[in-house]
N, C-alpha and C positions, 0 to 999 in steps of 0.2 A: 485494783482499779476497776470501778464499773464499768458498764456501759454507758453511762450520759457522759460520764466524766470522761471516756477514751472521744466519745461524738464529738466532748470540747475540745478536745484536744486536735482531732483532725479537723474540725471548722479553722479553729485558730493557725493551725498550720498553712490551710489553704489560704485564708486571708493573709498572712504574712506573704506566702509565695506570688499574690495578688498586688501587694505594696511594693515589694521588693520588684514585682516586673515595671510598675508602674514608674518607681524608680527609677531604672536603669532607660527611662524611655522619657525623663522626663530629664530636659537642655533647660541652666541655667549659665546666664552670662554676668561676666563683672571686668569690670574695667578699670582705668586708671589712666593717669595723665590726661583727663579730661579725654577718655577717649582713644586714644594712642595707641594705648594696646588690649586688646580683648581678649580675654579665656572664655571659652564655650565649656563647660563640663558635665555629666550625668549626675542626677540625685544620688547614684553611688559612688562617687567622685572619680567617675574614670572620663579624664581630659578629653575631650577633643578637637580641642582647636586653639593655636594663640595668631591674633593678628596683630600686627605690629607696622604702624603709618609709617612709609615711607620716611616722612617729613622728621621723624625721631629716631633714623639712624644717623649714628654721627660717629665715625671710628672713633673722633678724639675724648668722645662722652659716654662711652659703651658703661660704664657705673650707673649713669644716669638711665641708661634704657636697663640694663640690669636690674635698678629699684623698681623699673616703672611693672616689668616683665613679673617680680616678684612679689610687687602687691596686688597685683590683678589675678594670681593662680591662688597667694592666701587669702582673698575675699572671695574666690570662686570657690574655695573649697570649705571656705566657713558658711556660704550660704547652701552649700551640698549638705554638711552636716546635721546644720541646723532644719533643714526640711527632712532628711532621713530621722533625724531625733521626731519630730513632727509627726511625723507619718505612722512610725512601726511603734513612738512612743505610746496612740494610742489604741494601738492592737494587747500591746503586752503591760500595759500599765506603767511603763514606769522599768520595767525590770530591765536590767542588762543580762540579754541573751547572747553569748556567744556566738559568732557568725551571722551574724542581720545586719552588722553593716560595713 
């Protein structure tokens, strides 16, 4: 390995550890039931928050707040994804790098 080629490698490095912070510091939200219930989560998909209205608890319909619960953390996590794909997609071209996300 040369030297220009080792210089790409530590630019590329640094800029990943650059996305990756950027990531973990960047809150996307997604919801469901118009609203009802909200996931907060990081571009690295680590959760922070679910809020859940009042007005949608219901002992006798917990299935129903269960869906609502469960399509607002899988859209919140598919919109993590898809920005991490986004982001580190174009640092590394396209490759799948083990541990980036």
């Amino acid at each position: 390995m040369n030297l220009s080629m080792l210089s790409q490698a530590w630019q590329l490095k640094a800029k990943l550890e650059k996305a990756q912070q950027e990531l973990d510091s960047t809150i996307l939200e997604a919801q469901s039931g118009k609203g009802a219930v909200k996931v907060t989560i990081t571009g690295r998909q680590k959760l922070k928050s679910i809020k859940i209205s009042p007005k949608v608890i219901d002992p006798s319909q917990a299935e129903n707040l269960e869906e609502l619960v469960f399509k607002a953390v899988s859209e919140a996590i598919t919109k993590s994804q898809k920005l991490t794909t986004q982001r580190l997609g174009k640092l590394t071209g396209g490759l799948k790098i083990p541990g980036l996300t």
